[in-house]
N, C-alpha and C positions, 0 to 999 in steps of 0.2 A: 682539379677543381675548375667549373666551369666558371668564366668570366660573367656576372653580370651586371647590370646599372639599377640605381638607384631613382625612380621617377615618380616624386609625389603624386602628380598629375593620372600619370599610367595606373599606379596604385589605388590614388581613387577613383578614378572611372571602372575601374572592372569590379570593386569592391559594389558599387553601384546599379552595373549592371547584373552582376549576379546576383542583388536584390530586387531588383524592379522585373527583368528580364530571366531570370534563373538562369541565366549560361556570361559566358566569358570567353572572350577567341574562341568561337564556333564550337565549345564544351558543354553540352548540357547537364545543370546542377542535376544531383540528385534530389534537390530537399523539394518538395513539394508542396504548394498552395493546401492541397488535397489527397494527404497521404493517404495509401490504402493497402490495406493487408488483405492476400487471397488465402480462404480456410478452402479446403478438400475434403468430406468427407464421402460416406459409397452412395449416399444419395443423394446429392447439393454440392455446391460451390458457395460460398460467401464471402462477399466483399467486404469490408467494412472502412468505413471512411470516414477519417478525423475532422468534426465539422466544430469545433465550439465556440460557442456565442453567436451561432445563425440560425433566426427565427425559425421554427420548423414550419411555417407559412409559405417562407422563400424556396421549401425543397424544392425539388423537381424529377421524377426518375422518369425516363423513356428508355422505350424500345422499339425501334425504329429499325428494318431489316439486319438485321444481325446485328447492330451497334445498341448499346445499354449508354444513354446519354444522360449525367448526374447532374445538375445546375444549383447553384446556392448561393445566396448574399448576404452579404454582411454590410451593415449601415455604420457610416459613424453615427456616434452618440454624442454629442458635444453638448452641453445646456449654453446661454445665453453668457457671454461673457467669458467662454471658457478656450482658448486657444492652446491646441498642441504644443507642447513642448519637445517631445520627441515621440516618436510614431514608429513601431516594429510590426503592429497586427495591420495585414494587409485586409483591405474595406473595398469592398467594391461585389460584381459577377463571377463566379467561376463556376467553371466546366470541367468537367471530365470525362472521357470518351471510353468503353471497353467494346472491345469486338468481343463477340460471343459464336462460342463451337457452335456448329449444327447440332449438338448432342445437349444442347439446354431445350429445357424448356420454357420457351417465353410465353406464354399463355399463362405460366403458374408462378411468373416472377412474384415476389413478397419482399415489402422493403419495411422499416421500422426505425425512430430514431430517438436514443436515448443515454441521455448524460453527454451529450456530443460528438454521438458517435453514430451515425448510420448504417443500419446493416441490412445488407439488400441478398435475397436467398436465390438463386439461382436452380432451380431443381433440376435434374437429369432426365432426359428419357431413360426408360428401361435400356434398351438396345448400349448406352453409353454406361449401364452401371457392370461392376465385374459380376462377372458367372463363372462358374468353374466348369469345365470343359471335360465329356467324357473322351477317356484313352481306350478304340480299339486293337482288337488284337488280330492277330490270323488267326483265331482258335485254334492257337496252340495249348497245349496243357501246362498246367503249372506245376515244374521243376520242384519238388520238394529234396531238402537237405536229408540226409542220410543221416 
């Protein structure tokens, strides 16, 4: 069993930082500001990005040479008299960056956002979707079973 120490301090600072900063001793979290699930099907790619409670005023999609840049804000809400008490939903800018294959087509990108969730469609060129390839032969003839 490895030896190790007990440091409240140490303890809360990385707790800390891996909320504010998402990593810890040069470890980057998984959990994301900006989660996002990649779909595949034979004609598209789609992203879709967990956005909720951000105006859909504040979106933002670009495409910019090969980079697909996401942007979205969230404001706090506080009325008059009303001070945090404790605070987990992070408020502020965020970004997200995808590089994108030479095999999308960015001319026909399509984005859409609903119930909190943004989904941005990526369409393929032809040349990137599968095809099925014909098999020649030597014209040889074909071997029938006895």
């Amino acid at each position: 069993m490895p030896l190790t120490s007990y440091d409240p301090f140490t303890q809360e600072f990385d707790r800390l930082a891996r909320r504010v900063f998402g990593t810890t001793n040069g470890a980057v979290s998984r959990r994301s500001v900006m989660p996002m699930d990649v779909i595949r099907r034979k004609d598209e790619v789609e992203l879709r990005f967990d956005l909720p409670g951000i105006d859909p005023e504040s979106l933002e999609v670009t495409v910019d040479r090969g980079v697909l840049t996401v942007s979205a804000k969230r404001a706090e809400e506080y009325a008059e008299g009303e001070n945090p008490y404790r605070r987990e939903r992070v408020m502020g800018t965020f970004t997200r960056r995808v590089s994108l294959s030479d095999t999308i087509d960015a001319e026909k990108i399509d984005a859409g956002y609903t119930n909190g969730v943004l989904s941005v469609r990526l369409p393929l060129l032809e040349k990137a979707q599968p095809r099925k390839v014909e098999i020649h032969t030597d014209g040889q003839k074909e071997i029938a079973a006895a």
